[in-house]
C-alpha positions in Angstrom: -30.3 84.6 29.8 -26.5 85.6 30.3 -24.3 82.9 30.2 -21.9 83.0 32.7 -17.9 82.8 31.3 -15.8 79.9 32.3 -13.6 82.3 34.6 -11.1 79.3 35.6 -10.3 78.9 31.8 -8.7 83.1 31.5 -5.1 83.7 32.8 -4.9 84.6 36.2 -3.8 87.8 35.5 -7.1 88.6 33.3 -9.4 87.4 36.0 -7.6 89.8 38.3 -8.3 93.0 36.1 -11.5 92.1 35.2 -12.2 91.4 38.9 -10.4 94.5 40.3 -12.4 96.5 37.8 -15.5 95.1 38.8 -14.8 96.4 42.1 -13.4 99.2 41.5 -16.1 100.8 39.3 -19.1 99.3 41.1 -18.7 99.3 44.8 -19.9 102.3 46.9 -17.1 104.4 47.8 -18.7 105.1 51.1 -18.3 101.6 52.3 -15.2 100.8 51.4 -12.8 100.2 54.6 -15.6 99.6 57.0 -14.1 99.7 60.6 -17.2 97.6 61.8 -19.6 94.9 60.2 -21.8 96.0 57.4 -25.3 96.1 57.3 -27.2 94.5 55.2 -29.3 97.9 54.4 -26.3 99.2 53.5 -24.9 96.2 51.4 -28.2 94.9 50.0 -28.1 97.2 46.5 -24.7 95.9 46.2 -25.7 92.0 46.7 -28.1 93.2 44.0 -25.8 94.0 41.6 -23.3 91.1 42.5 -26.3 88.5 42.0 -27.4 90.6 38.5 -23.5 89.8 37.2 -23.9 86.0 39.4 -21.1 87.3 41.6 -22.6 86.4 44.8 -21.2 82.5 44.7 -17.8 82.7 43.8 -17.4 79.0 45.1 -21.0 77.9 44.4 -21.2 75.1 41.2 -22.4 77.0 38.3 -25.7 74.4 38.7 -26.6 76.2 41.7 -25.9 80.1 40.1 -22.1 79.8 41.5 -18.9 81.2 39.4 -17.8 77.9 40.6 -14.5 79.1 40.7 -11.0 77.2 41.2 -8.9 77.8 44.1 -6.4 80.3 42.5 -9.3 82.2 41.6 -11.4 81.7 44.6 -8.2 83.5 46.1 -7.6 86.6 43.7 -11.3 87.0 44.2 -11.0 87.5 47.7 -7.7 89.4 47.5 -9.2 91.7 45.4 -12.2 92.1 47.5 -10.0 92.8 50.3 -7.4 95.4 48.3 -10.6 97.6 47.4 -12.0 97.8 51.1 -15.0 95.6 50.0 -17.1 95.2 53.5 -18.5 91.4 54.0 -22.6 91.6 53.0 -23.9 88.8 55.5 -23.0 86.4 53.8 -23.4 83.6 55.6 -26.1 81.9 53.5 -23.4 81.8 50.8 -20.5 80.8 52.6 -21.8 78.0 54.7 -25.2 77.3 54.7 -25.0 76.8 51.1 -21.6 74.3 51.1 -23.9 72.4 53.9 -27.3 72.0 52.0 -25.2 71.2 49.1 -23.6 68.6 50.8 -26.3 67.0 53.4 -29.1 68.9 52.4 -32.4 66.8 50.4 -33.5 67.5 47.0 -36.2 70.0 48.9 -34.4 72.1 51.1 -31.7 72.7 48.5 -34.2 73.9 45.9 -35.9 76.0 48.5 -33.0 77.3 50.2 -30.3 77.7 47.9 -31.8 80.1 45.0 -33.5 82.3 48.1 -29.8 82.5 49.9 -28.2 83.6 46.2 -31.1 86.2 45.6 -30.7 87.7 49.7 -34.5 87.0 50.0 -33.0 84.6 52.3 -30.2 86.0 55.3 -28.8 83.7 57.7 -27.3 83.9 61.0 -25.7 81.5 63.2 -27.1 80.1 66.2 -24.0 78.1 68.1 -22.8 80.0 71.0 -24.8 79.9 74.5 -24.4 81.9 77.5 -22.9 78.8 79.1 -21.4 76.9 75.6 -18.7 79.5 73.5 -15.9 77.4 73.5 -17.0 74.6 74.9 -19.6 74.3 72.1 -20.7 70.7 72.6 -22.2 71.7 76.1 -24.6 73.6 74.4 -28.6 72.6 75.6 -30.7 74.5 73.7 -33.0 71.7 73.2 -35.4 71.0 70.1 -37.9 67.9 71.3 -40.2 65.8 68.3 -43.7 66.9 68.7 -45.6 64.8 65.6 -44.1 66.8 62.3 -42.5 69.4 64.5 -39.5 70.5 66.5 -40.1 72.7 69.8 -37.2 74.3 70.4 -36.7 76.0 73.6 -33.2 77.6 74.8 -30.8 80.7 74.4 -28.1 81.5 71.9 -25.7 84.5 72.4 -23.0 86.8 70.4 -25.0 85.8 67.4 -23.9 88.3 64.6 -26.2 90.3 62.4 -29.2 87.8 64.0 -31.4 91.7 63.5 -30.9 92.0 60.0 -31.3 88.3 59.5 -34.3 86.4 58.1 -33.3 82.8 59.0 -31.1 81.3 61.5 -29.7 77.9 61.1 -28.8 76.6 65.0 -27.3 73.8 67.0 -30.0 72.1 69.5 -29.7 69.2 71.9 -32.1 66.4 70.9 -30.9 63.8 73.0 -30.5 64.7 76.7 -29.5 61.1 77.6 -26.3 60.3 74.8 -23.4 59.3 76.7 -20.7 62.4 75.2 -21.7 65.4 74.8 -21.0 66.0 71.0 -23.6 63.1 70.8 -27.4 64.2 70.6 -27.2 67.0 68.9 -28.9 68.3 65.7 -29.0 71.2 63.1 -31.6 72.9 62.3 -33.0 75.7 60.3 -35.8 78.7 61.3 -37.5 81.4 59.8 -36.4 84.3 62.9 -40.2 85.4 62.4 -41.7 82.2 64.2 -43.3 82.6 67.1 -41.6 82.6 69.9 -37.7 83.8 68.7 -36.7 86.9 70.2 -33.5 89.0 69.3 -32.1 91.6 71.5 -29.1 93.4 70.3 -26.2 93.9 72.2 -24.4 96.9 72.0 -20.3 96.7 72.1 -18.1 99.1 73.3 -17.6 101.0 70.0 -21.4 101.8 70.1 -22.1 99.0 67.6 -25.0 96.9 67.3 -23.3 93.4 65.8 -23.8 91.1 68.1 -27.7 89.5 69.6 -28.9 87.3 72.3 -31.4 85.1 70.3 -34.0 83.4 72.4 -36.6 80.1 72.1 -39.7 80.3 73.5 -41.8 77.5 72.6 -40.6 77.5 69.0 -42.3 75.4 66.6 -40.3 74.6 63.0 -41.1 72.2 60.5 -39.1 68.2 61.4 -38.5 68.7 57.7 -36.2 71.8 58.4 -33.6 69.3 60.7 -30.1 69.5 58.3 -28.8 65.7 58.0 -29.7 63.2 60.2 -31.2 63.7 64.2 -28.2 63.5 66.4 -25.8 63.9 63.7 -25.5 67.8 63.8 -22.1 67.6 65.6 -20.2 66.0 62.1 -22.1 68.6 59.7 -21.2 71.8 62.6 -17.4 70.7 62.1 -17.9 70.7 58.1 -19.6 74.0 58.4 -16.7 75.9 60.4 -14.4 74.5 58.2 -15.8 76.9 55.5 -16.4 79.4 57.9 -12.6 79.6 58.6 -11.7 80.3 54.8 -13.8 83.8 54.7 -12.5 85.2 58.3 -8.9 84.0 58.4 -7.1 87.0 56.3 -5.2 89.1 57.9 -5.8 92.4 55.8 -9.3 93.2 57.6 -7.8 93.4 60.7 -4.9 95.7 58.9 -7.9 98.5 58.0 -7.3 99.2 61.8 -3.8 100.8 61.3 
């Protein structure tokens, strides 16, 4: 088994050329630069050969398969990524389903989830927006109602990116109607997109791009087990999530490949 190197001991400016490197050598030249959102067709041999080197994690702890790197390095990681035209791989099972399990996850659904989400057996997608909650997230009613062992989750999510070339969908749902705010009675929970009764359509944007789905609950039964934290708590772990969702989408270089 390849040990992985202690990357926050090197110089900063040896991580840099070992990372840009890396990149440059190993990343298709055909999808460098993307001008829309990879797919993960496209970008699963290169997941491949990230998760072979134990790439995939940068910020994951190395207990979990992570390069557990420092800030500083997190950020030349990401630079470099960015200065070779490396597209985003759906990621999102990395980025913030991960940080969450870690963090409010139990001893089970972290050693289910985790190692699936580094190998991509496991793709996520994100089911918060509704047709009538974007913004105004907390108005969301999706709802998930207790039935013995199980949730039924019935509802609509919308502008859910990549939910077609995902596997699993971790989602927002209102399980108590009567709590006095709004950002009360809600939980998080996590699905298998194959259960019965969860639809995706595609939506088509104006560039001729499939990257955005309705995602629809018909009946939908998921394991209680599968609820993230505790019920009616979702509100506090969605706030911790899109704080790590902010890091990965907040550079402004991948808006840049525009001009």
């Amino acid at each position: 088994m390849t040990v992985m190197p202690d990357y926050n001991a090197m110089s900063d400016d040896d991580f840099r050329r070992e990372v840009s490197a890396f990149f440059a050598a190993e990343y298709p030249p055909h999808l460098r630069f993307l001008l829309r959102r990879a797919r993960w067709v496209e970008m699963k041999p290169w997941w491949d050969k990230l998760h072979a080197k134990g790439w995939v994690a940068p910020g994951w702890p190395r207990e979990w398969g992570g390069m557990e790197l420092g800030a500083a390095k997190m950020l030349i990681y990401m630079e470099e990524m960015e200065r070779h035209g490396v597209a985003r791989a759906p990621e999102q099972g990395i980025t913030q389903v991960g940080p969450i399990l870690m963090r409010y996850g139990t001893p089970a659904q972290q050693q289910h989830y985790l190692p699936r989400s580094l190998s991509g057996e496991y793709i996520w997608c994100q089911g918060y927006s509704e047709p009538n909650a974007g913004s105004d997230l907390a108005s969301l009613q999706t709802s998930a109602v207790i039935d013995g062992d199980e949730l039924v989750i019935n509802g609509q999510k919308i502008w859910t990116s990549l939910a077609h070339d995902a596997s699993q969908i971790y989602m927002l749902v209102r399980t108590d109607k009567t709590a006095k705010k709004k950002q009360l009675g809600i939980s998080l929970v996590l699905a298998d997109v194959k259960t019965p009764g969860i639809t995706v359509r595609p939506i088509r944007n104006i560039a001729g791009h499939e990257e955005f789905c309705e995602v629809f609950f018909d009946n939908v039964r998921v394991p209680y087990a599968n609820l993230v934290g505790k019920l009616n708590e979702g509100w506090t772990i969605a706030k911790a999530l899109l704080s790590y969702e902010r890091l990965t989408i907040g550079s402004p270089r991948r808006p840049a490949y525009a001009l």
